[in-house]
N, C-alpha and C positions, 0 to 999 in steps of 0.2 A: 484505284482510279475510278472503277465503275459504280465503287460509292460515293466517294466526290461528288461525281455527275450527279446521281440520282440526290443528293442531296441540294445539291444547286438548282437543281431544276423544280425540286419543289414550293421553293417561295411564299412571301406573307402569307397568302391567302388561304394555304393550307396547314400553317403553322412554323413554314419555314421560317428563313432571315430575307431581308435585304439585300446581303451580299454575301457571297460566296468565293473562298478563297481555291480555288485550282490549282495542283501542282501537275505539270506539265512533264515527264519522262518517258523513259521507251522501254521497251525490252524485246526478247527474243523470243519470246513464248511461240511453239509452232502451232496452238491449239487452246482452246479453254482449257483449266486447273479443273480436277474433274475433285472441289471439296466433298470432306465426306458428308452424308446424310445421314445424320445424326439420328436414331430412335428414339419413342416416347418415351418414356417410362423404364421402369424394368424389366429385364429380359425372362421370360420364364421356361421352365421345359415342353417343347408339346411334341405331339405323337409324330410321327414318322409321316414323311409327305402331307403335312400341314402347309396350310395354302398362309401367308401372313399378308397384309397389304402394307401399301407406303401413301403420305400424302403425295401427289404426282408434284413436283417443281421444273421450273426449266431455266437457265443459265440467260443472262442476258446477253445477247450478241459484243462480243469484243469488239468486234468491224466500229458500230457505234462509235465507241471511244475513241478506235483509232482514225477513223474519218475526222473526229471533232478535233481530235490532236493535232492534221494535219490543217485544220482549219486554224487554228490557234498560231500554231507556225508560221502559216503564210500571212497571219495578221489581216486574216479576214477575205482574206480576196480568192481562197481555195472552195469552191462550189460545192455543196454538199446535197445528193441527190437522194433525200430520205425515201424516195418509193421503193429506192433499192435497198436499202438498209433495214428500212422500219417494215416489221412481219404486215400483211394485211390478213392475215386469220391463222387458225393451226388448224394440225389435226390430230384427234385423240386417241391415242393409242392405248389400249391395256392388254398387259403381257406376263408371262406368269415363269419366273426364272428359277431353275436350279439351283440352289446354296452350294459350289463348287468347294467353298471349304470344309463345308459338311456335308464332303462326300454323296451328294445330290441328296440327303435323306430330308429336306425340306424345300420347298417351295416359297417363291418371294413374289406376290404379286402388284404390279406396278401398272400404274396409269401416266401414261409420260405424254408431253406434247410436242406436237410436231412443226416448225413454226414453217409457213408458206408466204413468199412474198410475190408480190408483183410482176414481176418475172421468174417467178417459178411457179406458179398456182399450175398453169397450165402442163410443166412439163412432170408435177407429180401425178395431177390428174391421168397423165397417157402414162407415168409410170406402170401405176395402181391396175388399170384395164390391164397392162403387159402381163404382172404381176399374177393376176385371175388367171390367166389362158395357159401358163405352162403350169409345167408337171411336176415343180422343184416346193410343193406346198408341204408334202409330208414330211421332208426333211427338216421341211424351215418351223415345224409345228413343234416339233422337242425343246422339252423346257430346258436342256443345255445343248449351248452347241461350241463346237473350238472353235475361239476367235480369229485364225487365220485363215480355216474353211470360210467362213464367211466374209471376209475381208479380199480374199482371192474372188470371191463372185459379185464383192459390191463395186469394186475397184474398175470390174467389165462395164456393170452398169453404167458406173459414172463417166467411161469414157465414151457409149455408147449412146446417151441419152441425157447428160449434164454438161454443162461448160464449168468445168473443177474452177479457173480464175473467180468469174463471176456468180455462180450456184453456192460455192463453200461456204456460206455465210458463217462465220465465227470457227472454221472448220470445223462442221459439226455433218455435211452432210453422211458420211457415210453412216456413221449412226444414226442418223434419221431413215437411210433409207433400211436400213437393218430393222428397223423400228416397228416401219411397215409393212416388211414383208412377215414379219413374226406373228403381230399381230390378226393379217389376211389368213395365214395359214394356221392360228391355233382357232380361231373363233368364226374362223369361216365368211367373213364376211370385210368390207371394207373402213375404215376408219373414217368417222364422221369430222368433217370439215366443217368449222364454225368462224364465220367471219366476224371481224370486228364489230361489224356494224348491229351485233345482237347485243352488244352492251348495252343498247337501252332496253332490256329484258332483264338486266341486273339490275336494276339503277335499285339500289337501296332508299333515295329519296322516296320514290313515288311509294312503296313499299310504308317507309317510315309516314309518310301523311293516313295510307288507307287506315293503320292501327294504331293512330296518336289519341283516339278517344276510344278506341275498343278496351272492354271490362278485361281482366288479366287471363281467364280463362279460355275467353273469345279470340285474344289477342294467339295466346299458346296452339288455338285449335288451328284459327287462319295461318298462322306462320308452318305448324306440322305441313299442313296440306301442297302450301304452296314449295318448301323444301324437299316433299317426298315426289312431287310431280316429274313424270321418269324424262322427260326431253326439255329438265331444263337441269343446267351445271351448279347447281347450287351444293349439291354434297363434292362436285370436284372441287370448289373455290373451299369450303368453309369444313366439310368433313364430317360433323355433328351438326346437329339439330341447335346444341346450346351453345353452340359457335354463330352460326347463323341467328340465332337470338339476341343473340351478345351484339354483334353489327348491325341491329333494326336497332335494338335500344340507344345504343352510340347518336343513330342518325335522329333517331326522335328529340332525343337530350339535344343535339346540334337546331335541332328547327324548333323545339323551345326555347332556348337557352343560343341563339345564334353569336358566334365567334365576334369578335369586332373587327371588322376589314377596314383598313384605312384606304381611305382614295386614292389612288395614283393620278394625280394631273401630268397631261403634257407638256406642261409649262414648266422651265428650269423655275427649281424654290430661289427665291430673292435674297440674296444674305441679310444679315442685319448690318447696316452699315453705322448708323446711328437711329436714337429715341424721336428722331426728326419723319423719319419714314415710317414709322410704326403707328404713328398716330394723324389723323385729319389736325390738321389746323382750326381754331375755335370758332371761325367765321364756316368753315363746312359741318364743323359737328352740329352749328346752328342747324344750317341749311337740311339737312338729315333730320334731327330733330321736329322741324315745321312738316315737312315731307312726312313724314309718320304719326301728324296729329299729336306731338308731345306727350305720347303713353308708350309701353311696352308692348311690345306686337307680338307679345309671347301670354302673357299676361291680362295686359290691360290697363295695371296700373297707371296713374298718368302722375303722381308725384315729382315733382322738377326734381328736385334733391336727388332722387334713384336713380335717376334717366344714366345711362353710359352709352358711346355708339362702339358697337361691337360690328369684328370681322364676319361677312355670313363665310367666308370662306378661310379659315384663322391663316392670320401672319405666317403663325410657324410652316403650315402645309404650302405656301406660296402664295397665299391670297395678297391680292392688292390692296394696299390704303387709294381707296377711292369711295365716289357717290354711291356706285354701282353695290359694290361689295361691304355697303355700311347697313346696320339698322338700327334699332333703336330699342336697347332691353333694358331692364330695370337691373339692380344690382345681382337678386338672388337668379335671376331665369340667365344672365351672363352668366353668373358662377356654376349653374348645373347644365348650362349648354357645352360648356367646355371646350373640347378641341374637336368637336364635331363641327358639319358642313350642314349646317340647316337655315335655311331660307325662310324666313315667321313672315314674308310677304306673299308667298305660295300656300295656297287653300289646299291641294293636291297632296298627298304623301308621293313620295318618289322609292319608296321601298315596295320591295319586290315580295317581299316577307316579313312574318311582323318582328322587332325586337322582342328582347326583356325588358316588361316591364320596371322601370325602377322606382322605386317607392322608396327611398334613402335618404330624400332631397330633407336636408336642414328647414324646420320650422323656425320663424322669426316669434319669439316665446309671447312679445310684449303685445302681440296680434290675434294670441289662437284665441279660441272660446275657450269658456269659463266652460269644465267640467261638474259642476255643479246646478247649471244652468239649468230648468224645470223642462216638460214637454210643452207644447203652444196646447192651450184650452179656445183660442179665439184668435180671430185675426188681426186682432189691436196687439197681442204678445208679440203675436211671429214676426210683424211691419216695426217694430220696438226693436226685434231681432235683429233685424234686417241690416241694418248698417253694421253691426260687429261679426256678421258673417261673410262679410264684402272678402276677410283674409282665406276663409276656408274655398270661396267661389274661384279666386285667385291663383288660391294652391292646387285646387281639383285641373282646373284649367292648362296652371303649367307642368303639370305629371301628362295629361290628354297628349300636348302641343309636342312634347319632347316624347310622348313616345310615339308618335307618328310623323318625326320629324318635318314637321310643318305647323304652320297656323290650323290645324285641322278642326278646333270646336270652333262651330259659328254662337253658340250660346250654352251659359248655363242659368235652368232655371230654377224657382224654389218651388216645393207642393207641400200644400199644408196637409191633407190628408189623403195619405197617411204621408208625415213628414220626410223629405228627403231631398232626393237633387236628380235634376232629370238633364243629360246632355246631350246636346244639339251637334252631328258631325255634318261639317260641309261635303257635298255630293264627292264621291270618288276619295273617301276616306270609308275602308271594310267596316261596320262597327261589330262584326264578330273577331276582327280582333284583338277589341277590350273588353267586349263579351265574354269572352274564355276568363277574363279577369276580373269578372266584376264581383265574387267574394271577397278575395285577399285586397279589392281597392277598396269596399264597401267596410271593412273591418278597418283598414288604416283611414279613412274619415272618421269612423266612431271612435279611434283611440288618439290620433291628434289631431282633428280638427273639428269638428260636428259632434259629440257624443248622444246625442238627441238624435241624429238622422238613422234612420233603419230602414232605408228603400234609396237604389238609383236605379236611373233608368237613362239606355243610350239610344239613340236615335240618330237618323241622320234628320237633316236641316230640315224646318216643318215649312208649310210653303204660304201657311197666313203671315 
């Protein structure tokens, strides 16, 4: 069941589904299933009172499940009060136990967490002070001790200092509090409390931006540093160095190479009822058409024959056949716009980050430049040029427009020396980042369209 959930609750954006199927049951369980913790690798011999550790894990609250079950049940109308349920921080414990099947001859050292909620922060914290002040430390410091001995003294606690109904989250407290009295008393000191709100001290994003252009060496020195830095939980979460490496690269590859998220509109999607609703009628596709100067607002092109009016918001996602949500693309900028939500009447990008670049888009063959073609010796060549290069300005143009989903070039222009293409971004379009891409664009100009041009340059919008 608590994989279900956690499956459900992940969704498009992080690579889940849409929808998610729930089976609803019950049982009798008096306590979390305590699965085994499995080891790494293979087991070897070592010496007598060897210390081993474990990665620290911790059980996700069953209560969860069963709260949302009861919500399920009641068909929605059962109040679910996640302050009580959902931890708002833990605390970290490391403890170092006896191998009771091997006759205590080794030591198992563990780092466990302790999960604190909203109405308990307070009553572990007065735990913990109780805890320091009596004299029950030396006992509670031996790396084994009999589970009923301690069970007999946590059992007091809890009735003296816990509300067992509301406190037992997931029944799990007595083992928390055994957790931390173990720990007070081997290590002499209190267990540090880490609230949620330090996750933005993990965030792997920010991490992934500071070393997306660090040299490989720099990158390995920065990441050591920051993973060995002692108050912060990075060897709790990830354990190695080449684990936590492993999780910056992921995030870097993610902000190069970003996911494709599809829009969720509020708007229920339209069915298809008929070919009637899908399309403007020819007296509005006119009207659209005059309204965007009879060219492609992706492009430029102004060819009647090409002209199509496309959805800015496509049919399929729920978009309207209307004025509003029509523009005006020429055949190939409709076919590579696709089922994306891009507006070519907005100068603005609306992206928060840059895509991937794509450079895949189909050449129309009967347009490209001749690969044969000399270098310009003079200006009477290149102006000769100049109109069979109209295709390659065109294509530069709608690679620009689609990856910054928007009208974003306000111009592209020619230089003759040294020969190339210099691009014009309107205000509030990054141009660093096309800049990051200006070899692999410069290289697919030279191999399909320009084989002469050997220089771009980006710019935002000049102001003569």
């Amino acid at each position: 069941m608590t994989q279900m959930i956690g499956r459900a609750l992940r969704g498009e954006r992080v690579g889940g589904s849409a929808e998610a199927n729930v089976v609803l049951f019950f049982d009798d369980w008096k306590r979390l299933v305590d699965w085994a913790n499995p080891k790494d690798g293979d087991t070897i011999d070592k010496p007598k009172l060897s210390v081993k550790g474990y990665h620290p894990f911790e059980y996700i609250s069953i209560r969860l499940v069963e709260e949302l079950s009861k919500s399920i049940e009641s068909g929605g109308d059962y109040q679910i009060v996640f302050s009580k349920i959902c931890p708002t921080g833990w605390y970290k414990t490391e403890i170092v136990y006896a191998d009771a099947d091997n006759k205590h001859e080794s030591m198992e050292s563990f780092t466990e967490f302790v999960m604190a909620y909203e109405h308990t922060k307070s009553k572990f914290d007065s735990f913990i002070l109780f805890i320091r002040s009596t004299n029950l430390l030396d006992e509670w410091s031996k790396e084994y001790l009999d589970e009923q001995w301690m069970q007999s003294q946590v059992q007091q606690w809890i009735s003296e200092r816990f509300e067992r109904k509301t406190d037992n989250i997931g029944e799990k407290l007595d083992s928390d509090l055994i957790k931390v009295v173990r720990h007070i008393a081997q290590n002499q000191s209190v267990p540090i409390y880490h609230s949620f709100e330090e996750r933005e001290l993990y965030d792997l994003d920010k991490i992934a931006y500071k070393v997306i252009d660090f040299p490989p060496r720099l990158k390995h020195k920065y990441l050591d540093e920051e993973f060995s830095k002692p108050e912060r939980l990075w060897k709790v979460f990830y354990r190695s160095l080449i684990r936590f490496e492993t999780a910056v690269d992921a995030a870097v590859r993610n902000i190069i190479s970003p996911p494709v998220i599809t829009t969720i509109s509020d708007e229920p999607i339209l069915p298809v009822n008929s070919e009637d609703n899908r399309e403007l009628n020819e007296e509005k596709k006119e009207e659209v058409k005059k309204r965007d100067g009879y060219a492609c607002l992706c492009c430029g092109v102004n060819t009647k024959s090409k002209l199509q009016i496309d959805h800015i918001k496509p049919f399929s996602m729920g978009g309207k056949t209307s004025l509003e949500n029509s523009q005006t693309l020429c055949v190939m900028c409709n076919r590579c716009k696709g089922k994306n939500e891009i507006d070519f009447r907005c100068n603005t990008t609306k992206l928060s980050i840059p895509k991937k670049l794509d450079l895949s888009f189909r050449i129309e063959s009967q347009n490209a430049i001749s690969q044969t073609l000399p270098r310009f010796d003079s200006p009477v060549e290149y102006l000769t040029f100049r109109t069979e290069s109209q295709n390659a300005i065109r294509s530069l143009t709608r690679i620009v427009n689609l990856f910054y989903h928007c009208k974003a070039v306000y111009k592209v222009n020619w230089a003759v020396r040294p020969y190339g293409y210099n691009i014009y971004l309107y205000p509030g379009n990054n141009p660093e980042w096309l800049l990051k891409h200006k070899i692999e664009l410069l290289k697919y100009i030279q191999d399909k369209l320009d084989p002469n041009a050997y220089n771009i340059e980006i710019n935002t919008q000049d102001k003569s």
